[in-house]
C-alpha positions as CSV (number, residue, x, y, z in Angstrom):
1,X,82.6,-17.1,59.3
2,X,86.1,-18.7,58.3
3,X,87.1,-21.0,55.2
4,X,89.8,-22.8,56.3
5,X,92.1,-25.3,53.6
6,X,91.8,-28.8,53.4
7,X,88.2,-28.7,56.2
8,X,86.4,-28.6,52.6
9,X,85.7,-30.1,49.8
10,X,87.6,-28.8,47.0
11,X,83.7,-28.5,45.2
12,X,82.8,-27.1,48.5
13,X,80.4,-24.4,47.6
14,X,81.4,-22.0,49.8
15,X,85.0,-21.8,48.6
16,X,83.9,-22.3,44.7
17,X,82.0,-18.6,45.6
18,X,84.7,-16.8,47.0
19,X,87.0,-17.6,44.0
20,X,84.2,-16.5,41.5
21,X,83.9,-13.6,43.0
22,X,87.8,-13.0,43.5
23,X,87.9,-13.3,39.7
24,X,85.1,-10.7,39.2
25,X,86.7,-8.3,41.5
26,X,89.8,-9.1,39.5
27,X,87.9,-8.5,36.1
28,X,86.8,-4.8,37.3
29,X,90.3,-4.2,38.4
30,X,91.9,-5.4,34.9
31,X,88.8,-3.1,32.9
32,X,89.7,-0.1,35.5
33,X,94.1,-0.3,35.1
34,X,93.8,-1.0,31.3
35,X,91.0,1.5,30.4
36,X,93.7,4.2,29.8
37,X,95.6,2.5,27.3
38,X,92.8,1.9,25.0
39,X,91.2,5.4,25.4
40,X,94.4,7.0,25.5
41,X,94.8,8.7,22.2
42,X,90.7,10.4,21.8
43,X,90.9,10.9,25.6
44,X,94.2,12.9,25.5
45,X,92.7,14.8,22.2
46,X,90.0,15.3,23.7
47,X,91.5,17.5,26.3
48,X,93.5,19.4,23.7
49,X,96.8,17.3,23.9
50,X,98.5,18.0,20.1
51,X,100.7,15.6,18.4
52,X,103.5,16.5,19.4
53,X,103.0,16.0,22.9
54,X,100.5,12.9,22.6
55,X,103.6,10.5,23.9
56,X,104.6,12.8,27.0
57,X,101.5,13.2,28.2
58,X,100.8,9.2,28.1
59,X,103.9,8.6,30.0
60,X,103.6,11.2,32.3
61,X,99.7,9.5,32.8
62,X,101.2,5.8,33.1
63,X,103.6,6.8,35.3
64,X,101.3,8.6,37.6
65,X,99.3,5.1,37.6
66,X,101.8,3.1,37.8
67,X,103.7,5.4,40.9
68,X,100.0,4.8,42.6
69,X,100.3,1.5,42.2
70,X,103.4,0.9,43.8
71,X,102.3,2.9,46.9
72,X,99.3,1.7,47.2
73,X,100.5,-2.1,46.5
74,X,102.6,-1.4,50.2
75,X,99.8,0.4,52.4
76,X,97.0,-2.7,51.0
77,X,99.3,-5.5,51.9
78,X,100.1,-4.2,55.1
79,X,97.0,-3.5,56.1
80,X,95.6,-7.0,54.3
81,X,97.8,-8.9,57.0
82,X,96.8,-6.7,60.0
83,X,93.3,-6.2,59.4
84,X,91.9,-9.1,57.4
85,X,91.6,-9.7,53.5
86,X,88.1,-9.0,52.9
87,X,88.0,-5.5,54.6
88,X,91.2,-4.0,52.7
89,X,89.3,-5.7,49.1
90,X,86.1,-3.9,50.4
91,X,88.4,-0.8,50.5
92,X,90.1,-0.7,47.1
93,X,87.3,-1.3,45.2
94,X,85.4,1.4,47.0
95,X,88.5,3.9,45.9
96,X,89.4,2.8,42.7
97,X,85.5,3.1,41.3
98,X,85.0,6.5,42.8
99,X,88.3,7.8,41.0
100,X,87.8,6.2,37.6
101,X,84.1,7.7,37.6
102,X,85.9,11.0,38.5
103,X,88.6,10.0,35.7
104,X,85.6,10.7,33.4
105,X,85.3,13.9,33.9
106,X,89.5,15.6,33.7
107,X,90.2,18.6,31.5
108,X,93.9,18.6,31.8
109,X,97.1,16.5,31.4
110,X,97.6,17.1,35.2
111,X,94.5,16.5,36.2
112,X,94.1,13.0,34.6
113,X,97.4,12.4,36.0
114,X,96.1,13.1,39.8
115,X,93.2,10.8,39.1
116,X,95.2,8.0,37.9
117,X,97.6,8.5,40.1
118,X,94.7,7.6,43.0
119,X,92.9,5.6,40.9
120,X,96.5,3.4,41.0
121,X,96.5,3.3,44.7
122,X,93.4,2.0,45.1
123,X,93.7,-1.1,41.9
124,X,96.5,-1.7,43.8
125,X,94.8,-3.5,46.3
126,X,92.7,-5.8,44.4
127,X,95.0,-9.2,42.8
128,X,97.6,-9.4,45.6
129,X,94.9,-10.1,48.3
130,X,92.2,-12.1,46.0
131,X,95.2,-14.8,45.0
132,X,96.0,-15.0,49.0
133,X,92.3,-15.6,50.2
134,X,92.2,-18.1,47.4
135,X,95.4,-19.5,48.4
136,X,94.7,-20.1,51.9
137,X,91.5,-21.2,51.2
138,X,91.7,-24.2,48.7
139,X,93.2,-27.3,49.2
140,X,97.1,-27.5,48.6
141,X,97.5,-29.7,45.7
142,X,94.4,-28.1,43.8
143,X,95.3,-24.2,44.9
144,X,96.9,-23.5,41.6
145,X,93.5,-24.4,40.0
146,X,91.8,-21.3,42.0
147,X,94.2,-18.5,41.5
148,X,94.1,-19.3,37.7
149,X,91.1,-19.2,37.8
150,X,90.7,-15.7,38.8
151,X,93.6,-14.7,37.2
152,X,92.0,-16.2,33.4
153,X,88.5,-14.4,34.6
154,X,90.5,-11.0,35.7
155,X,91.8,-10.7,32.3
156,X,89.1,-10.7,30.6
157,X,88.0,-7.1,31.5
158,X,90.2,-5.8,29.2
159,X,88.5,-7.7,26.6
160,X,84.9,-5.6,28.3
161,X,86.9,-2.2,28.3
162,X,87.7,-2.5,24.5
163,X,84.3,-3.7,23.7
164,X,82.6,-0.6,25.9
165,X,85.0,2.2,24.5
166,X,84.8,0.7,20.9
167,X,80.7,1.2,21.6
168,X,80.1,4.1,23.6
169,X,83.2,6.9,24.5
170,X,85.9,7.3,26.7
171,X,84.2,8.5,29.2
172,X,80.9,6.3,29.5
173,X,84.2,3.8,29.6
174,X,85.6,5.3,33.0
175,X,81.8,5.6,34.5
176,X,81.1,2.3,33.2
177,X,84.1,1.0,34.9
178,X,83.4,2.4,38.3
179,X,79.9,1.7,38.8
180,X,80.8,-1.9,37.9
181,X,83.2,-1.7,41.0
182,X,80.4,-0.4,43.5
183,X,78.2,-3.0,42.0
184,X,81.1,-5.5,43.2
185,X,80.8,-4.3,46.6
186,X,77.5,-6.0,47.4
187,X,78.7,-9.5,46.0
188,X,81.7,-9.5,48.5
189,X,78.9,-9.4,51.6
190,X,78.8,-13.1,50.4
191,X,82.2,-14.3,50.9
192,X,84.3,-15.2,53.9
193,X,87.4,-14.5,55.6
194,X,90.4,-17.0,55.3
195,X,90.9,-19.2,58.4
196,X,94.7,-19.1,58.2
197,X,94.3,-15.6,58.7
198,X,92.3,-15.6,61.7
199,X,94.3,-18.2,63.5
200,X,97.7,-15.7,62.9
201,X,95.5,-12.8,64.3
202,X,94.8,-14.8,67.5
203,X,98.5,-15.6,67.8
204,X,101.8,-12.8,68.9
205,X,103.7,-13.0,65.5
206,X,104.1,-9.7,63.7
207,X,101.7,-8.7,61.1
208,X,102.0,-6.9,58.1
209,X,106.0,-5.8,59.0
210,X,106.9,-4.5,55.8
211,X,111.0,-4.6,57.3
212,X,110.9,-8.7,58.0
213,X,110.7,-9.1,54.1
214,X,114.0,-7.3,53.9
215,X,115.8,-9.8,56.4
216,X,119.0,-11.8,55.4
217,X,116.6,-14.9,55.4
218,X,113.7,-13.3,53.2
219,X,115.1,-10.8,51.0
220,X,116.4,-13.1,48.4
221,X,112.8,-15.0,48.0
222,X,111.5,-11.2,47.5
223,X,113.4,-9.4,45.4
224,X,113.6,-13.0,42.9
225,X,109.6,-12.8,43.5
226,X,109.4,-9.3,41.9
227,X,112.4,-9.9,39.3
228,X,110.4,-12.8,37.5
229,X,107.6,-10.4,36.4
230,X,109.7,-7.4,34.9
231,X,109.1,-8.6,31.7
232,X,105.4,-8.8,31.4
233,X,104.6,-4.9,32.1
234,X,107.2,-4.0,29.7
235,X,105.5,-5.7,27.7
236,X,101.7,-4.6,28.4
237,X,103.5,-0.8,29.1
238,X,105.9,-0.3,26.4
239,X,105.3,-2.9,23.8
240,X,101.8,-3.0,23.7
241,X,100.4,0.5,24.9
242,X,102.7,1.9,21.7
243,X,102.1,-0.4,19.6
244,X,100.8,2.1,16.8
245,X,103.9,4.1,17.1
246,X,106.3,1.0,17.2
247,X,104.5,-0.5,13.9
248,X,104.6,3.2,12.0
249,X,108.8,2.8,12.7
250,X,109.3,-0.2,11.7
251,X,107.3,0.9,7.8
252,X,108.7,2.7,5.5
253,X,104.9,4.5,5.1
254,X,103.0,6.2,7.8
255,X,100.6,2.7,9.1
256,X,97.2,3.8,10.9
257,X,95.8,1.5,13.6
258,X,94.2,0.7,16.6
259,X,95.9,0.7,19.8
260,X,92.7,-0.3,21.6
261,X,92.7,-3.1,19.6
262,X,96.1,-3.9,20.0
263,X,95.5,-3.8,23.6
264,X,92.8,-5.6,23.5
265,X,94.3,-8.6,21.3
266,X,97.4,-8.6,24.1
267,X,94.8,-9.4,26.8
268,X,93.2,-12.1,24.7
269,X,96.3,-13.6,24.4
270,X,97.2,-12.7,28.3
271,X,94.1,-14.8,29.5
272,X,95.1,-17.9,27.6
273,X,98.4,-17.5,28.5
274,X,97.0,-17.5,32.7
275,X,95.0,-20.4,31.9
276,X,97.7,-22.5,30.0
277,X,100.6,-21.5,32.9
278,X,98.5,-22.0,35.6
279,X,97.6,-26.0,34.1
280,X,101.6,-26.2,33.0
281,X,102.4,-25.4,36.5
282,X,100.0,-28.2,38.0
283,X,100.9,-30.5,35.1
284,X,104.3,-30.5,35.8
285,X,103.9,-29.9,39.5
286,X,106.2,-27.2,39.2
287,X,106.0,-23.3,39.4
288,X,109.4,-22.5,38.7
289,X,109.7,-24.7,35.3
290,X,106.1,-23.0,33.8
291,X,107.5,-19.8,35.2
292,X,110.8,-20.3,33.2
293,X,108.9,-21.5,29.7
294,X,107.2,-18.5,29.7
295,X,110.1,-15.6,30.3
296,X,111.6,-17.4,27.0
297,X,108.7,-17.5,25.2
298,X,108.3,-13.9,25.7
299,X,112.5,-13.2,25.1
300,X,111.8,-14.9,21.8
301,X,107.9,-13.1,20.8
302,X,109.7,-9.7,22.0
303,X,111.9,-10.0,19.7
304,X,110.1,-10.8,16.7
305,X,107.8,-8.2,17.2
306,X,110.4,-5.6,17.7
307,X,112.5,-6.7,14.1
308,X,109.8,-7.0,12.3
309,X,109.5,-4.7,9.3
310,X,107.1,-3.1,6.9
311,X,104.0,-4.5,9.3
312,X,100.4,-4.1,8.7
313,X,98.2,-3.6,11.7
314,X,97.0,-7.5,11.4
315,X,100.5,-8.8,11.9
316,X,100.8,-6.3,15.2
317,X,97.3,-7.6,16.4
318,X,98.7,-10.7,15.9
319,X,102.0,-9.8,17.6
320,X,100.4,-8.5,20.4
321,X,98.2,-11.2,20.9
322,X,101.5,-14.0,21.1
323,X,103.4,-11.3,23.3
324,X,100.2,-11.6,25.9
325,X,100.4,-15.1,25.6
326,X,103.5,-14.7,26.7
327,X,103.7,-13.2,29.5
328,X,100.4,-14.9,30.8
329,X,102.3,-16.3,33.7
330,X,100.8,-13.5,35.8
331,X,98.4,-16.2,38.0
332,X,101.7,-18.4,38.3
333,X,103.8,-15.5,39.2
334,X,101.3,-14.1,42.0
335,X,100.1,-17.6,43.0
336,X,104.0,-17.9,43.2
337,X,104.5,-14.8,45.6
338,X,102.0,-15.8,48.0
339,X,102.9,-19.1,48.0
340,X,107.1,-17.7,49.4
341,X,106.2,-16.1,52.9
342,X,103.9,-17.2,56.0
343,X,100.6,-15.9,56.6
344,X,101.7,-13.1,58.8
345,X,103.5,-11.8,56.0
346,X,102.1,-12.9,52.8
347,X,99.0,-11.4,51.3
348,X,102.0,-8.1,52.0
349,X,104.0,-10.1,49.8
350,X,101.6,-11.0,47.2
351,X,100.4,-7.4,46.9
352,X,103.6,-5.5,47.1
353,X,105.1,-8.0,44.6
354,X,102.7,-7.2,41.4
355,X,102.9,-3.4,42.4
356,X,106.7,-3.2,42.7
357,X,106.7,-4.7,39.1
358,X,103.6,-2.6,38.2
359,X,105.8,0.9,39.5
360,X,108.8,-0.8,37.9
361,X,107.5,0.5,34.6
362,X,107.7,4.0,35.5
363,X,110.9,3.1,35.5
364,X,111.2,1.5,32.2
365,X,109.6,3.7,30.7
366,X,112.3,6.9,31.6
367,X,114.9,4.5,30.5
368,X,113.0,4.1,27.4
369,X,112.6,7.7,27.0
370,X,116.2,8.1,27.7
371,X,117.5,6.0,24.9
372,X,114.9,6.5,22.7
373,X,115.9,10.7,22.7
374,X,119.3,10.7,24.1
375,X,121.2,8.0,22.6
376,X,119.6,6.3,19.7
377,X,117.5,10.0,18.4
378,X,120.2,11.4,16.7
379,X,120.6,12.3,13.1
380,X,120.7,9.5,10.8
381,X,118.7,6.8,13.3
382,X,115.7,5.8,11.9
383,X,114.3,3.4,14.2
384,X,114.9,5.0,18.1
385,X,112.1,3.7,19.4
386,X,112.6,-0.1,18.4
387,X,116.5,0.3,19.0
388,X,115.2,2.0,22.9
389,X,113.0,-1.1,23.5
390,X,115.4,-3.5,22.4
391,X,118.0,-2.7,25.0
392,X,115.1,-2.3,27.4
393,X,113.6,-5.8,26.4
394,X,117.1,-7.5,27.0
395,X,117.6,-5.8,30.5
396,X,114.0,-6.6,31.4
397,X,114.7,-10.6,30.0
398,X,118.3,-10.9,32.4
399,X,116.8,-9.7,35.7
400,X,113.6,-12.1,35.3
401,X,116.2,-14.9,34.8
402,X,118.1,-13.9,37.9
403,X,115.3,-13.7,39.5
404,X,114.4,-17.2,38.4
405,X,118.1,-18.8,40.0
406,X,117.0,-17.3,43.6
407,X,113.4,-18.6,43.1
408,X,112.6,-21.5,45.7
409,X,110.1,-24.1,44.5
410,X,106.5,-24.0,46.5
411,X,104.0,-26.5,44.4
412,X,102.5,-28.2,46.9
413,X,103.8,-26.7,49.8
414,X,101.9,-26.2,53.2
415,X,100.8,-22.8,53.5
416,X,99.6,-22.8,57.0
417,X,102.8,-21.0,58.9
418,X,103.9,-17.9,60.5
419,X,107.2,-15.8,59.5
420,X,109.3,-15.3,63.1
C-alpha cells in the first residue's frame, strides 16, 4: 500500500503513524550517534586509554563515525531512490543495532574505531529518508509540521542515552541501544511506502544518480544545502563533546564536570530548538528566514560560550543547552534539503546532505587539532583550544551564510516532480 500527499486527511491515521514512527526510528538513531560522546571518557578508560591520549583517541573514534557517516549517507540515498524508502530504513536500522551491540564489547582504540566507523554507515541511513517519506506524504502546507515532528522526537534520545549511561554503564548503554533498534524493526511492518515514490519507479527518469546533483543546474542548490548546516556539528562535535576540556581552559583552577551532562543539556536545548524552527518556518511561511535566525543565534551563543572565563560547570550546562538551541534548525535544514530536488533525486539528497555535514566534522576537527597544536600551542598561549575553536567557529559561521545567499526558497512548494 501507498500514501500519497494531499489524497488524505492531514489527521489521516495512516499518515499520523508513519510520522510517529519516523520519529522513533529517529529517536534510536539520535541515542545510537550520540552514545559515544557521553560514555566517551569511562569507556576510553576502561580500555586502558591514559590521559594523555584521552583526546586522540576521541577524535580518532569521532572521526571514524563521522567518516562512516558520510559513506554510508551516499550508498542509503542512492539506494532510498532506487529501491524504495522503507526497505533502505529496514536496512540501517538492522546494521547500526547489530554494531552498537558489538560496540559493547571493544577492547582497543582501533577496535572501537572499526565499530563506529560501521555503526556510522549504517545511522547514516535513518533521518535523510524518514524526513522524505514524511515529506512526500503530508499535505504541502502542513509538511513542515511532520518533519519537526520527528526531528523534536529524534532528539530526544540523547536525553534516554544520558539517562541509561548515568544509570546502568557504558556498555548496558551500547546493548541497550541496539536492541531498541531491532525492536524498531517490527513497528516499521506498519507503515507504508510513499506514493510519489512509486509513481517515479513506474516512470524512465533516472534514480538515485548521484552525478545529476553535480549538474550546472543542481550543484548550487546542493552544495548551499550542505553549507547551511556546518555550524551545528561543530557545535554538537567540537563545542559540546569537549566541553569539560574547553571549561578547565577558560579557569584559572582545574574545573571537574560532566560531559555526559553537557551533552545531554545540548540535546535538550537541540529539541526545542527543532520544535521552535520548525513553527518559525511555518509561521513565517519561510524556510530560509528561520534558517537564517538560527545560524546568528548560534554565531552569537558560540561566542559567548567560547570567551567566557572562570566558568563553573552550571554556566557550561547552561551554555550548552543555548548552543543546542541554537543550532536546532536541523528539522528545517533537512525538511529543507528534501524539499530542493525531485523525487528521483531527493531522499539522495536529503540523506547525503546531513552526512556530508556529519563527515564535515572529521574535517573540523583536524583543523581544530591543527591550530590547537601547531599554531596557537606554543609557549606562552594559554588558551589553544578556545583560540583553535574560535577561528574554526568563524569559518564554520561564513560558509553557512554563503550557503544561505544560494539557498532557493521551497515553503509550500509542490513536491510531486522528477529531476531530467
Amino acid at each position: 500500500m501507498v500514501l500519497s500527499p494531499g489524497g488524505s486527511s492531514p489527521l489521516s491515521p495512516r499518515i499520523w503513524l508513519t510520522v510517529i514512527v519516523c520519529g522513533l526510528g529517529y529517536f534510536v538513531d539520535i541515542y545510537d550517534l550520540i552514545l559515544f560522546s557521553i560514555v566517551r571518557t569511562q569507556s576510553l578508560i576502561d580500555i586502558g586509554v591514559t590521559a594523555d591520549r584521552m583526546q586522540d583517541a576521541s577524535e580518532l573514534i569521532l572521526n571514524s563515525q563521522m567518516i562512516g557517516m558520510l559513506l554510508g549517507g551516499l550508498l542509503f540515498g542512492v539506494l532510498a531512490d532506487r529501491k524504495g524508502r522503507l526497505s533502505v530504513m529496514l536496512g540501517s536500522i538492522l546494521l547500526y543495532s547489530i554494531m552498537n551491540i558489538m560496540n559493547a564489547f571493544v577492547s582497543s582504540v582501533e577496535m572501537y574505531a572499526i565499530f563506529r566507523f560501521l555503526s556510522g554507515i549504517g545511522l547514516a541511513g535513518e533521518l535523510g529518508v524518514a524526513v522524505t517519506l514524511v515529506a512526500e506524504i503530508m499535505p504541502v502546507k502542513s509538511r513542515g509540521y511532520g518533519t519537526t515532528i520527528v526531528a523534536s522526537m529524534g532528539i530526544l534520545g540523547a536525553v534516554a542515552a544520558y539517562l541509561v549511561a548515568e544509570f546502568t554503564n557504558w556498555q548496558t548503554a551500547f546493548v541497550a541501544g541496539g536492541v531498541m533498534g531491532l525492536l524498531l524493526l517490527v513497528t516499521r511492518v506498519r507503515i507504508h511506502e510513499s506514493g510519489m515514490f512509486r509513481a517515479a519507479e513506474r516512470s524512465d527518469v533516472s534514480r538515485g544518480n548521484v552525478a545529476m546533483l553535480f549538474s550546472p543546474s543542481r550543484i548550487g542548490r546542493y552544495l548551499s544545502s550542505i553549507a547551511i548546516g556546518v555550524p551545528i556539528w561543530y557545535v554538537i562535535g567540537i563545542l559540546v563533546t569537549f566541553a569539560p576540556e574547553f571549561t578547565s581552559e577558560s579557569s584559572s583552577t582545574p574545573v571537574l564536570m560532566s560531559g555526559g551532562m553537557a551533552v545531554m543539556w545540548a540535546y535538550v536545548g537541540l529539541s526545542f530548538g527543532d520544535l521552535c524552527s520548525g513553527l518559525l518556518s511555518q509561521l513565517l511561511k519561510s524556510r530560509r528566514a528561520a534558517i537564517l535566525v538560527f545560524i546568528l543565534l548560534t554565531a552569537a551563543s558560540a561566542a559567548w560560550y567560547l570567551t567566557s572565563t572562570d566558568k563553573t560547570p552550571v554556566l557550561t550546562y547552561f551554555q550548552c543547552a543555548l548552543l543546542g538551541f541554537s543550532v536546532g534548525y536541523w528539522a528545517v535544514f533537512v525538511t529543507t534539503a528534501a524539499e530542493q530536488f525531485g523525487t528521483n533525486l531527493r531522499a539522495t539528497a536529503a540523506t547525503t546532505v546531513p552526512n556530508f555535514v556529519r563527515g564535515s566534522l572529521a574535517l573540523l576537527i583536524l583543523l581544530f587539532k591543527w591550530l590547537r597544536t601547531d599554531v596557537f600551542g606554543g609557549e606562552g598561549m594559554e588558551t589553544p583550544r578556545i583560540s583553535a575553536a574560535l577561528v574554526v567557529g568563524a569559518l564554520c559561521i561564513a560558509i553557512a551564510l554563503l550557503g544561505w545567499l544560494g539557498l532557493k526558497e521551497t515553503y509550500g512548494k509542490d513536491l510531486e516532480f522528477v529531476e531530467r
